[in-house]
C-alpha positions in Angstrom: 13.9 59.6 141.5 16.5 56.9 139.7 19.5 58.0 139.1 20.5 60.0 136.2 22.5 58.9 133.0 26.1 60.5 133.6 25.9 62.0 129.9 22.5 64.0 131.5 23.0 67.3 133.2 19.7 67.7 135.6 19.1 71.4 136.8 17.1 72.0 139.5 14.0 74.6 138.9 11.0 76.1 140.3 8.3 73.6 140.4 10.4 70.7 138.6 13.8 70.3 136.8 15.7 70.6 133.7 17.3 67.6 131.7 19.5 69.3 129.5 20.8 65.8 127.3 24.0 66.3 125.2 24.7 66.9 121.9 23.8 63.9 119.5 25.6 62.0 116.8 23.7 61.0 114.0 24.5 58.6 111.6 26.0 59.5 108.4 22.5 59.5 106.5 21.1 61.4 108.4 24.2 64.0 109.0 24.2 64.2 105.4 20.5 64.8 105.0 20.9 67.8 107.2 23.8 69.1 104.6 21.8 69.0 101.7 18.6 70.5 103.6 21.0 73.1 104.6 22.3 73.8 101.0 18.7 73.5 99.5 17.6 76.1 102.3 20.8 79.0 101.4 19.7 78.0 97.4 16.6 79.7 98.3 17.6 82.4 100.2 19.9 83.1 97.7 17.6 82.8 94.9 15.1 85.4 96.7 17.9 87.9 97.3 19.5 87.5 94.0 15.5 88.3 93.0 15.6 91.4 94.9 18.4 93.0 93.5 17.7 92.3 90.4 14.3 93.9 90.7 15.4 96.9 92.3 12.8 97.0 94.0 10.2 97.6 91.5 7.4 94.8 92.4 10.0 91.9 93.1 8.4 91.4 97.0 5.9 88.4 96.3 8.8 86.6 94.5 11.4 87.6 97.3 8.8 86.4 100.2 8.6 83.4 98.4 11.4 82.5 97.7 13.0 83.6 101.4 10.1 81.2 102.7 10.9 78.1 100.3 14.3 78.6 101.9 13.6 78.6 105.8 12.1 75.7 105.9 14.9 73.3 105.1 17.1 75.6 106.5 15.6 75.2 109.6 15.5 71.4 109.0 19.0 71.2 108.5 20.1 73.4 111.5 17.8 70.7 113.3 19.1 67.7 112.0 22.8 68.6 112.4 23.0 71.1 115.2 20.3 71.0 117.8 20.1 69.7 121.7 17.5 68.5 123.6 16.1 69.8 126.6 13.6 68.2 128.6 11.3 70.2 131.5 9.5 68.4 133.8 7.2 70.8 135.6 4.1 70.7 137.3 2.8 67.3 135.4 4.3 69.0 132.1 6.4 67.5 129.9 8.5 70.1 127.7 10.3 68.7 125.1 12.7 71.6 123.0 15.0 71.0 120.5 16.7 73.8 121.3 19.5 75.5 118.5 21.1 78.4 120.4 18.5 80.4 121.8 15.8 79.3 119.4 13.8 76.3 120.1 11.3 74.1 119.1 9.1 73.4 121.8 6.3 70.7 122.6 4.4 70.0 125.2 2.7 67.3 126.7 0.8 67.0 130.2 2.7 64.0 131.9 -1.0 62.1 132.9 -1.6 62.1 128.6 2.0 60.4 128.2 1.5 56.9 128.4 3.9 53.7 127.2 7.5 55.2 126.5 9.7 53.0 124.6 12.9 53.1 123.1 12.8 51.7 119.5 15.5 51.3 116.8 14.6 52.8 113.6 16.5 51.8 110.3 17.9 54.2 108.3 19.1 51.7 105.4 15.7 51.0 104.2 15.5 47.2 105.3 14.5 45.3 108.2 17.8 43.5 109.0 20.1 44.9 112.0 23.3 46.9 110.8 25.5 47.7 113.4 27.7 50.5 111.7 27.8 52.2 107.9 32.1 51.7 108.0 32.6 54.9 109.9 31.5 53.1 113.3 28.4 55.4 113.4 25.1 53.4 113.7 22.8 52.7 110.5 20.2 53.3 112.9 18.3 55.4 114.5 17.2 55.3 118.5 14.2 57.3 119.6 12.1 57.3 122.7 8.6 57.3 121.9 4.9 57.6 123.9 1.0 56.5 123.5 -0.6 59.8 124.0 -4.3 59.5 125.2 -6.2 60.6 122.2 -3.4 61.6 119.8 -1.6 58.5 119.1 2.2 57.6 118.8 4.6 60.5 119.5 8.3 60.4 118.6 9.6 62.2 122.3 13.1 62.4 121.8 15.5 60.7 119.0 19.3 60.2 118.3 20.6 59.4 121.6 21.7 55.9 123.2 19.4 53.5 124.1 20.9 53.7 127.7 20.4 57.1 128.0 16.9 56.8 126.5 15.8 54.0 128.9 17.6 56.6 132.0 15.3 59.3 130.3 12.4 57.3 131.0 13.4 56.7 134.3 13.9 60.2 135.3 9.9 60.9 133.6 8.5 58.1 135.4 9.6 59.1 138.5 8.5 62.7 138.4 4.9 62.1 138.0 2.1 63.2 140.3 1.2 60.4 142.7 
């Protein structure tokens, strides 16, 4: 197995291990993204509550439901965007990717024979082609995900917001944990 990016904390498990990467650091569009999501989501919320008391009760709960439900959504887009981890299981030719927020998570999985053609790709967050290096608070314009051919379902964005290096280590440490 190659060795590991210092940034990645590998656990040893039952039938595989655990690459718990660290928290990321999103550029500025994006961070801000996740603040308004967040704000949209508690508008909501709010709006569905403020429903419910102002209905007393008396046949307020379609109203409440949806407005509670508009509000989850980019609530839990936000809390992604800003907040979240990445964890990565590699178990018995399984590949689990969670974005993992506290003890929730958002969990897919991918057998490791379907995974085909990782690579690390630099997507622009400014709207044009051209490399920017930095938006003036030395945080990249850019975004860096790792991504995979999988057989029968097309391009898959695997992980996103980390370094390049530790996306290529990341690829390393797959690579070497699949079945002979």
């Amino acid at each position: 197995m190659a060795p590991a990016h210092p940034k990645i904390m590998i656990q040893e498990q039952i039938g595989g291990i655990r690459l718990r990467l660290p928290h990321r650091v999103l550029p500025v569009p994006l961070r801000n993204f996740g603040l308004l999501m967040l704000l949209v989501g508690f508008f909501f919320i709010g709006s569905g509550v403020r429903s419910l008391v102002i209905a007393d009760g008396h046949g307020g709960a379609p109203k409440v439901a949806l407005w509670i439900t508009l509000g989850l959504i980019p609530l839990a887009l936000g809390l992604l965007l800003r907040y979240s981890q990445t964890v990565v299981d590699l178990q018995e030719g399984q590949l689990i990717i969670r974005e993992r927020l506290g003890w929730l998570a958002l969990r897919r999985r991918f057998t490791l024979t379907d995974v085909d053609r990782m690579k690390v790709e630099e997507l622009s967050l400014t709207g044009s082609d051209a490399p920017t290096l930095s938006d003036g608070e030395g945080l990249p314009s850019s975004v860096t995900i790792l991504s995979a051919n999988m057989r029968g379902r097309g391009r898959r964005v695997l992980v996103f917001g980390y370094g390049r290096e530790l996306l290529v280590q990341l690829i390393a440490q797959i690579e070497g944990s699949r079945p002979p």
